[in-house]
N, C-alpha and C positions, 0 to 999 in steps of 0.2 A: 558631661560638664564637670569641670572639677570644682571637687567641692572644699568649703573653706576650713585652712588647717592644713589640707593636703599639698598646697604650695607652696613652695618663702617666698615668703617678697620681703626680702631684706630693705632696710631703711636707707639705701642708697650710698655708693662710694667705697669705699675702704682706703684705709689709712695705717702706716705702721710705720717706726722708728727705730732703731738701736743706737745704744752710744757706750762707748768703754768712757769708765769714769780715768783708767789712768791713762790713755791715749793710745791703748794698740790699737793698731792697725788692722780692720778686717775687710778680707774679699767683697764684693757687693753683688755675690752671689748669696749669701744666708738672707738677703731683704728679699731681693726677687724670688727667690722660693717661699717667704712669708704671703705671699698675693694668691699662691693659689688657691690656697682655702678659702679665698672669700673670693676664688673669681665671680662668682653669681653677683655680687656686688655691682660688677661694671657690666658694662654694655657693648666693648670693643671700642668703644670712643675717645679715649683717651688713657693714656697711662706714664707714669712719669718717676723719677728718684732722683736727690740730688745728697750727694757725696761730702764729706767735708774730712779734707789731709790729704785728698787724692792728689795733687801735685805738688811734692814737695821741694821738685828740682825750682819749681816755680813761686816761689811761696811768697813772695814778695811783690809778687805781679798780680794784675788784674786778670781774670781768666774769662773773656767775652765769648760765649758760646752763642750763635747766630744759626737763625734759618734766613737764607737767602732764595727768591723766586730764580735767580738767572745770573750770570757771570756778571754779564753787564752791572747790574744793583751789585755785586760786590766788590766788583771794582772800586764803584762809585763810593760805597761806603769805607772802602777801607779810603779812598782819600781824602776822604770827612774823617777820620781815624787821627791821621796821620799831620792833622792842624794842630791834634790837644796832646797827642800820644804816640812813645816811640812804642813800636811792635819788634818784640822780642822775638817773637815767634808767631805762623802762620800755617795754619794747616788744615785739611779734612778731618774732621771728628770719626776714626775709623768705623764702621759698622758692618754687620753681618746679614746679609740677603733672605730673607725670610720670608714663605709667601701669605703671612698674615700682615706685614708689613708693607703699604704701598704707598705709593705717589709723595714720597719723600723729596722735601725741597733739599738743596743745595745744604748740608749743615757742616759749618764751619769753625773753627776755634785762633781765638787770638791770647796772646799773653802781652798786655801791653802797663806802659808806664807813665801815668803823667806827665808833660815835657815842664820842666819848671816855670820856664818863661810864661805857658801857656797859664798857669796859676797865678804870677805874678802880675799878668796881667788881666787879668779876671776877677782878680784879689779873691780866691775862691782856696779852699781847703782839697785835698784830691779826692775826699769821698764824696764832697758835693758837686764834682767834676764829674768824675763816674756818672751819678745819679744823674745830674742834668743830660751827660750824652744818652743815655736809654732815653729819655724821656724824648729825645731829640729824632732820634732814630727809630724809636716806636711810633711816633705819634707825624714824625712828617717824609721819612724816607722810604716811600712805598715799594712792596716785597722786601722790606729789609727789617729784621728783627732778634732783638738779643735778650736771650730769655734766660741769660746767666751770666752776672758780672762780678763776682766776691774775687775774696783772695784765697787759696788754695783750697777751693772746690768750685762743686761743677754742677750745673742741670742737666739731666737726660729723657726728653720724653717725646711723647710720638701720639698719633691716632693710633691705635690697639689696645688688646690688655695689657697690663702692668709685667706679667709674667713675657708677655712677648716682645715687648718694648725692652727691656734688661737682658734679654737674647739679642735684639738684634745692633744695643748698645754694645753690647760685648764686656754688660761692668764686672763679670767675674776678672775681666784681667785690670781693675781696679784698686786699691787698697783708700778705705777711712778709718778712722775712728769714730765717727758718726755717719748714719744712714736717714734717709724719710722716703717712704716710697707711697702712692695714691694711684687709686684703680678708681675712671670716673665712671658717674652713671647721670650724665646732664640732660636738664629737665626744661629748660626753657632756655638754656643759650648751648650757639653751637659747637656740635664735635667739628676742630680742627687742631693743629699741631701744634700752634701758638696758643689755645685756649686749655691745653693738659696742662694739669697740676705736674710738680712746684711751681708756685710763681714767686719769682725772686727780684731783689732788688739787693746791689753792695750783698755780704753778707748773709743778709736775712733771705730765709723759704719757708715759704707757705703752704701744706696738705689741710685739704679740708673737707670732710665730710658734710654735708647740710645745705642749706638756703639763707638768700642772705635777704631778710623783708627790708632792710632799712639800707639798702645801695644806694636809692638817689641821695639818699641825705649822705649819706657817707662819702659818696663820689664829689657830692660840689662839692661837702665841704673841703675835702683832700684836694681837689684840682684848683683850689684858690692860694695852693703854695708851690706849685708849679709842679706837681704830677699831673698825669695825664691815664686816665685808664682807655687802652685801646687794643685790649686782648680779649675781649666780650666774652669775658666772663667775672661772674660776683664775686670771684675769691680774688682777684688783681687785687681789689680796695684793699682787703687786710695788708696784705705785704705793705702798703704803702702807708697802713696809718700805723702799723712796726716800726717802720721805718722813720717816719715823722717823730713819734713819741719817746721811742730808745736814743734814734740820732739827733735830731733836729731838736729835741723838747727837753733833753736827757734825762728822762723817767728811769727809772727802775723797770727789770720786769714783771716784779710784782705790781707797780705801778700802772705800766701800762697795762697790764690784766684787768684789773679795776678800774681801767677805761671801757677797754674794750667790753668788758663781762660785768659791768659796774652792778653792785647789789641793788634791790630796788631801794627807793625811798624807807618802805616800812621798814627793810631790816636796818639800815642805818642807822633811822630812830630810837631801835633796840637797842644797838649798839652799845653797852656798858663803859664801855673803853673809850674815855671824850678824846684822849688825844687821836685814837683812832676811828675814831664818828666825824672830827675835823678832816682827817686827812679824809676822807672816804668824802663827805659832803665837799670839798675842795674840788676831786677829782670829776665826781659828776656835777660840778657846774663850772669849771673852767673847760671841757670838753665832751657836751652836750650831745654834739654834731658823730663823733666817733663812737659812739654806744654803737654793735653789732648786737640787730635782732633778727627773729628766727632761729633756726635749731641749728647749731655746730657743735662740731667737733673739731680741734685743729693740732697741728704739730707746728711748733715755728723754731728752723734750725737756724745756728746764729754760730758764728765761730768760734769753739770751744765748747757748746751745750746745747740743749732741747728745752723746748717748753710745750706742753701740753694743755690743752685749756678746752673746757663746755661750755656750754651755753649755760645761763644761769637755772634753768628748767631742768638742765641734763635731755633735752630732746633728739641726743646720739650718742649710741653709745662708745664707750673706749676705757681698755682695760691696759695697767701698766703691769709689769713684773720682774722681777729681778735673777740675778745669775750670776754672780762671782762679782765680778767688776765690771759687771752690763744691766742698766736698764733699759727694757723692749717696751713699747708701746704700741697697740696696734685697735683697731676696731674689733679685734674677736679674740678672746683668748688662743683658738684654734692657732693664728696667725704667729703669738708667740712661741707658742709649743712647735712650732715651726722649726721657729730659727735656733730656740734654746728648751728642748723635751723636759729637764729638768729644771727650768724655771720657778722660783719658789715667791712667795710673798704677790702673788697676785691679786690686785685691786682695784674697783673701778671708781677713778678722784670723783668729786661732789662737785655739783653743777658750780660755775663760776669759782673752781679753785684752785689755780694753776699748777702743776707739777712743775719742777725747774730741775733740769739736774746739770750739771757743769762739770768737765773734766779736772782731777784732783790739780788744787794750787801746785802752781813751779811747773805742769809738763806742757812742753813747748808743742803748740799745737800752730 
């Protein structure tokens, strides 16, 4: 029997990011070799990364990445497509044959354009077009589902490890400026292709290490503004109360942090800083309902930057470090040492206090 000490049991998931602050361009081969050292982390259930500057021919277009169950549902979807949005382009998300990789649906890539008319008469803005079609298409077009809709970047994930899922993507023939990659290790919902980390919405992606105790509340409150969670699993909800808070609410990201990771009461109290004890007591009581409890850890990539963020306890861990003009982020130091051996200024931020880092003013991202 082995005895205790002699085994890891690591705290579940792993998680890691990179981002150039002045916007080069890198392969999305340095992320996926960041996974190995924490493969123990995951379990083969799921593994994912999502890209950001990977299409730059397309940069102005919506980039809907889809798993489809069968020809027929994409058919069917793309002429539900084709009511709100002209498609620029349509194609197979190429991939590479792997025999850790199986029972792959149908995955697919569109580059489409909101039709104006379809706006004008919606009286709808195009990012809340966007948003509503996932929500439409997740939630009522069965076998059909789009687990990546921003503007020049991409989702990529699978049932497998993180390291095998970025082989049989094929993202070394890739290029970002920003990376997030998650190797899962799921505990009470299940492994499938739609439920691997990122989970995205417009824009915004979500890696998250942890447990989320406070979903039901999280979930109505979020689905009483017309999201819809229907990817069964806990980390959907954040993407969407990102989503809510940045777009819909226009928070700040420090803002919405201090939703999401709000301080408790006592320290607010403490608070020396009244204008900042106001602001703070504002936030925890106009958005009650969005407090995330339980232990995380999370990456939330947004275009042009990263945001890193704990639980207010710190109950997972996650270490940042630096490299010329790249900040890495990852669940284990090991994972940075990875991608950048000489990375210097390693740190691990304090429960509830977001890292933000954003590519330098003026480069066109």
């Amino acid at each position: 029997m082995e005895r205790e000490g002699t085994v890891r049991i690591p705290s579940g998931c792993a998680i890691a990011a990179v981002i150039s602050r002045t916007g080069r361009r890198m392969s999305g081969e340095s992320i996926v070799r960041s996974m190995v050292p924490m493969h123990e982390r995951s379990n083969g259930l799921g593994g994912g990364f999502a890209g950001y500057g990977i299409y730059p021919e397309y940069r102005d277009l919506y980039a809907l990445h889809m798993f489809f169950e069968d020809r027929t549902t994409r058919k069917n979807c793309e002429a539900y497509l084709k009511e709100h949005f002209e498609i620029a382009q349509s194609e197979y998300i190429k991939t590479r044959k792997i025999p850790s990789i199986t029972d792959e649906p149908i995955i697919w890539r569109y580059f489409v354009a909101p039709l104006p008319s379809s706006l004008a008469k919606l009286q709808l803005d195009e990012r809340e077009l966007v948003a509503r079609t996932v929500m439409a298409i997740n939630g009522k077009m069965h076998g059909a589902y789009v687990f990546s809709s921003g503007k020049n970047m991409g989702t990529f994930k699978a049932v497998g490890y993180p390291e095998d899922v970025g082989v049989f993507y094929r993202l070394e023939e890739y290029e970002g400026y920003s990376w997030t990659a998650h190797g899962r290790y799921p505990t009470n919902t299940p492994g499938w292709w739609g439920g691997a980390h990122p989970f995205t919405l417009l824009d915004f992606s979500v890696v998250h290490n942890g447990e989320i105790s406070s979903y039901d509340a999280n979930r109505r409150f979020i689905e009483m503004f017309g999201y819809k969670c229907t990817l069964q699993t806990d980390t959907e909800v954040i993407t969407y109360i990102m989503d809510y808070l940045l777009r819909v609410q226009g928070l700040s990201l420090e803002e919405a942090a201090r939703v999401v990771a709000a301080p408790f009461w006592s320290t607010i109290a403490q608070e020396p800083d009244e204008r900042r004890r106001d602001e703070l007591t504002y936030l925890r009581t106009m958005f009650p309902s969005l407090l995330v409890t339980g232990p995380f850890s999370i990456v939330l990539g947004f275009s042009g930057g990263l945001m890193a963020l704990n639980d207010r306890l710190k109950l997972r861990s996650m270490v940042v470090g630096e490299k010329d003009d790249l900040v890495l982020i990852a669940s284990e130091e090991a994972a940075i040492r990875t991608m950048e051996p000489d990375a210097g200024n390693i740190w691990a931020p304090a429960g509830g206090e977001p890292v933000i880092v954003r590519v330098n003013e003026g480069v066109e991202v």
